[in-house]
Structure formats: structure tokens, C-alpha cells
NUTORZA-700484 format. One record per residue (C-alpha): residue number from 0; residue in three letters; x, y, z. Coordinates in Angstrom, 1 decimal. Layout:
REM residues N
<r kolti="NUM" lumfi="ALA" x="X" y="Y" z="Z"/>
...
END
This chain:
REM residues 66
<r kolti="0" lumfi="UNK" x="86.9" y="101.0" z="83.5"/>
<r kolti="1" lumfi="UNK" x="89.3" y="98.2" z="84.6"/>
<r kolti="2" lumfi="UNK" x="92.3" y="98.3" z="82.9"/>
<r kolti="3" lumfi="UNK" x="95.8" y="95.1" z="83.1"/>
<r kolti="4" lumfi="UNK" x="99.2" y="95.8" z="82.1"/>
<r kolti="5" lumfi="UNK" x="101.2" y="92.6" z="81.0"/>
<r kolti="6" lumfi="UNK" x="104.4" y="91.2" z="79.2"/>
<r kolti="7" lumfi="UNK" x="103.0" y="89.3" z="76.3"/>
<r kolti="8" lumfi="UNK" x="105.5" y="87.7" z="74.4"/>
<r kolti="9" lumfi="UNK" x="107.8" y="90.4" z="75.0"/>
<r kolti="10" lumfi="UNK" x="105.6" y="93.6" z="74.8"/>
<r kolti="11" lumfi="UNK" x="104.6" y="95.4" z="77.1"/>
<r kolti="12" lumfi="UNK" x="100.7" y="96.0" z="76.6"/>
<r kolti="13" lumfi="UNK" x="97.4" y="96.9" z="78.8"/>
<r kolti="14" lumfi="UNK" x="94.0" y="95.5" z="78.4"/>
<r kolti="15" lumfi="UNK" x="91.4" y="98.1" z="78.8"/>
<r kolti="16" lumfi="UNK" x="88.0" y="96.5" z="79.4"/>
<r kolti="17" lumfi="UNK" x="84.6" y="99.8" z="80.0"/>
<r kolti="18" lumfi="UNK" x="83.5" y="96.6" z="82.3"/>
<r kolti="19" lumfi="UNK" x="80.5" y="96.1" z="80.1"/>
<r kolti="20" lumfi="UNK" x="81.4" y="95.1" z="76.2"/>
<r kolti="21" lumfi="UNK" x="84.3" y="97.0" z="74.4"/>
<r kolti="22" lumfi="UNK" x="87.8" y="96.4" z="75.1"/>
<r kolti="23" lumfi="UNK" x="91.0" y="98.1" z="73.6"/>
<r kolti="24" lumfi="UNK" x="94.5" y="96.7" z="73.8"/>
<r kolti="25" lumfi="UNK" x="97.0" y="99.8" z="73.8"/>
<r kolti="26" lumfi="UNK" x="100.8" y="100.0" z="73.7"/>
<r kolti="27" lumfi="UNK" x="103.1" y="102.9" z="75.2"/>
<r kolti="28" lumfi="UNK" x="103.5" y="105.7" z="73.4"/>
<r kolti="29" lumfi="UNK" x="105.9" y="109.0" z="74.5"/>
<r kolti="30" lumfi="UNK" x="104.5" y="107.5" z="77.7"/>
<r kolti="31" lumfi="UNK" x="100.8" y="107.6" z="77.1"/>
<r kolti="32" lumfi="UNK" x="98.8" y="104.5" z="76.6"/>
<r kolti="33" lumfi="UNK" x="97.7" y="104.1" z="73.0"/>
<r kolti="34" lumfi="UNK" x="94.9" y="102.1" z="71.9"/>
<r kolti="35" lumfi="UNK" x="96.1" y="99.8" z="68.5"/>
<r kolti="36" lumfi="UNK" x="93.3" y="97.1" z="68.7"/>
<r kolti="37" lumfi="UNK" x="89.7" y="97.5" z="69.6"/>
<r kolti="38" lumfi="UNK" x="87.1" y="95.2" z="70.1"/>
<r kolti="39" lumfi="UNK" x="83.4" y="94.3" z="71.1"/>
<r kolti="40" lumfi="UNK" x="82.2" y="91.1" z="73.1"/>
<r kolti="41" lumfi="UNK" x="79.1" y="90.6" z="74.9"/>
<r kolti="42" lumfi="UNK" x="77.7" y="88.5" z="77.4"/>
<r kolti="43" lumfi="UNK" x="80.9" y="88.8" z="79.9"/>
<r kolti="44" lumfi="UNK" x="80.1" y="89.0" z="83.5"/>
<r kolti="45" lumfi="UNK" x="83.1" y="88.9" z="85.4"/>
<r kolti="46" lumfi="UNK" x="86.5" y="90.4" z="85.5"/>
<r kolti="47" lumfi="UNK" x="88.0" y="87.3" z="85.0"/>
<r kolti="48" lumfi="UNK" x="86.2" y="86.3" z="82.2"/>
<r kolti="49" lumfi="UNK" x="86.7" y="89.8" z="80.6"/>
<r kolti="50" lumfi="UNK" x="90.9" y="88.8" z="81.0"/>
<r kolti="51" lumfi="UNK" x="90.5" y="85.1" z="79.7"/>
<r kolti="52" lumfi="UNK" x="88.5" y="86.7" z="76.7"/>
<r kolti="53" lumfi="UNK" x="90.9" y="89.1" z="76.0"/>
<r kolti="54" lumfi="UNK" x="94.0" y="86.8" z="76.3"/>
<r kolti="55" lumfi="UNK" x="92.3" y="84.8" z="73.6"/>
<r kolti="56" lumfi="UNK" x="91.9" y="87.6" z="71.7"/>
<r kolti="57" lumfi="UNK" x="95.3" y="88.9" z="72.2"/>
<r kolti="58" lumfi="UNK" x="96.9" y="85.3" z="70.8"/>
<r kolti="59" lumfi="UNK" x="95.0" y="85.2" z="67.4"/>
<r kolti="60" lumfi="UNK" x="95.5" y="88.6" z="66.5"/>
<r kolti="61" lumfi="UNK" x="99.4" y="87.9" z="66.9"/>
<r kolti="62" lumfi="UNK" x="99.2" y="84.8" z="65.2"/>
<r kolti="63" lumfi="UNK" x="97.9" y="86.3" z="62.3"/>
<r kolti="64" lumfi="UNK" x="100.6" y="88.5" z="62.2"/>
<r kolti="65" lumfi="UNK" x="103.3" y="86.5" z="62.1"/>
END
């Protein structure tokens, strides 16, 4: 499981990425990490491509938000 905590546009998230195809983004919560967005992708080998995916994913979910 690899797992990155950012500041993205003000929040204060993690990535969680099972280093194969699922990933959930999760928010604090009472100090425990909760997950409020999951997702699947496949064909990522790296971790880097795992965070640039994610990112991406990240953005247009909070674009369609707003």
C-alpha cells in the first residue's frame, strides 16, 4: 500500500494507491483517514505514474464540483 498526503487547493488529503489498480482519496476525520472517493485504473506500473494518475483524477472530480 503506498499512501501521499498533500495540500490540494487548500485541503488536506492522502492518496491511497494497493500499488496494483484501486485507489481511494480520503480526508481526516476525528483523526482517522477517511476514504470519500474511490477509484479503479489499470495498467499503472510505477509509483509515479500511480501519483500523476491520481492528480488527474483529483482535478476533475473538483471541477465538477464547483
Amino acid at each position: 500500500m503506498t499512501h501521499w498526503e498533500l495540500e490540494h487547493n487548500g485541503e488536506y488529503l492522502r492518496i491511497e494507491w494497493n500499488n496494483s489498480a484501486t485507489f481511494n482519496f480520503q480526508c481526516p476525520v476525528g483523526g482517522v483517514w477517511a476514504d470519500y472517493h474511490c477509484f479503479t485504473c489499470y495498467g499503472i506500473d510505477t509509483e509515479y505514474e500511480a501519483l500523476e494518475y491520481a492528480i488527474e483524477v483529483l482535478e476533475e472530480l473538483q471541477a465538477n464540483e464547483e
